[in-house]
N, C-alpha and C positions, 0 to 999 in steps of 0.2 A: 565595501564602503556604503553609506547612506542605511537603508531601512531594508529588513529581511522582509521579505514579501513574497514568498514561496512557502509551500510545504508540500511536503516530499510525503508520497501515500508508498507506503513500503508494501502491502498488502490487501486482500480484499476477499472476501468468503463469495463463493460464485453462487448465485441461486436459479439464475436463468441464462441461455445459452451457452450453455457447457460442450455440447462438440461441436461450436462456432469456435471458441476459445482455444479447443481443442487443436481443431484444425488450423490457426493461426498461430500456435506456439509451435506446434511441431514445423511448420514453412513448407509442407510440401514433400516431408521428408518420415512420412508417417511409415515407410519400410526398415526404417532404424531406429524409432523410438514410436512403443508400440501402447507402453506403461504410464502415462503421465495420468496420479491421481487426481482426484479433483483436489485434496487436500495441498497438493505439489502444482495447481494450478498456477495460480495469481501469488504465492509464496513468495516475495521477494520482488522490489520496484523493477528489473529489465522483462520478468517471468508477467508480471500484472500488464506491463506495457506490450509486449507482444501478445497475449492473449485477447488487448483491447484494443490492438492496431492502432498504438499512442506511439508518433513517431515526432521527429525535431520539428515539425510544421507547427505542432501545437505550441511550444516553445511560445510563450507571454499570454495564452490565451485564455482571457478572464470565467471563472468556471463558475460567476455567479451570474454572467449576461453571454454565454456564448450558445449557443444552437445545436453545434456539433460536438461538444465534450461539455456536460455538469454533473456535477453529483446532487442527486435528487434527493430534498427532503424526506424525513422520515418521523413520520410518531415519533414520541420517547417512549422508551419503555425501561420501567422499572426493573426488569430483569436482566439489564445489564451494566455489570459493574465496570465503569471505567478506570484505569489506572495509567499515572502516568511514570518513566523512568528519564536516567539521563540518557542521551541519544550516542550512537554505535555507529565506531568509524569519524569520530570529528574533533581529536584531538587536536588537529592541526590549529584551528580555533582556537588556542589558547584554554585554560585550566578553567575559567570560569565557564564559558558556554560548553566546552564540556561534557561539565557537570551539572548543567541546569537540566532540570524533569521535562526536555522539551517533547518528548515522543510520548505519542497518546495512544493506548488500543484497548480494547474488551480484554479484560482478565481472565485468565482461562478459554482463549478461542483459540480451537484446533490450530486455523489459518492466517494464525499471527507469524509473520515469519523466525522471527526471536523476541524470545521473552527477558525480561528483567529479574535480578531475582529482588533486589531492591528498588519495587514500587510502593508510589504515595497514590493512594487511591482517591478521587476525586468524588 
């Protein structure tokens, strides 16, 4: 009901603190899982939230005025082609949202968790 007002970050390419991330996915439990790439890091929104110690606290918290969780600015750069598809897993929503190109990521990035194979490129 009312107005969507979330978005869901399914993924993220790691570029700094990788056996911080490392160490938070695995929990403590680094004598049974010894393998986690970096590729296979952040791959998939529960894998990105454990690696970023994103737990139910943050639950409503504004990521354009908060302290403790934003995503920070960046240049544009021309050397990446965004594209968008329809979103996976939200059938339940009924045929039209669906189908709408609501999921957005770098085309061709290794640490996209799933690709599309029908995208409109942006």
């Amino acid at each position: 009901r009312g107005d969507g007002a979330a978005v869901l970050i399914r993924a993220l390419q790691p570029m700094h603190g990788i056996n911080h991330m490392t160490k938070l996915r695995l929990g403590g439990k680094q004598k049974y899982k010894t393998n986690i790439t970096v590729k296979k890091l952040c791959n998939g929104p529960a894998k990105l939230c454990q690696a970023l110690a994103i737990n139910k606290t943050f639950n409503c918290v504004d990521l354009c005025k908060s302290e403790q969780l934003w995503i920070q600015p960046k240049q544009p750069d021309s050397q990446l082609h965004l594209v968008s598809a329809k979103r996976i897993g939200v059938e339940y929503a009924g045929h039209y949202w669906a189908s709408q190109p609501l999921r957005f990521y770098v085309n061709d990035n290794p640490y996209v968790s799933v690709t599309a194979k029908n995208t409109v490129k942006s």
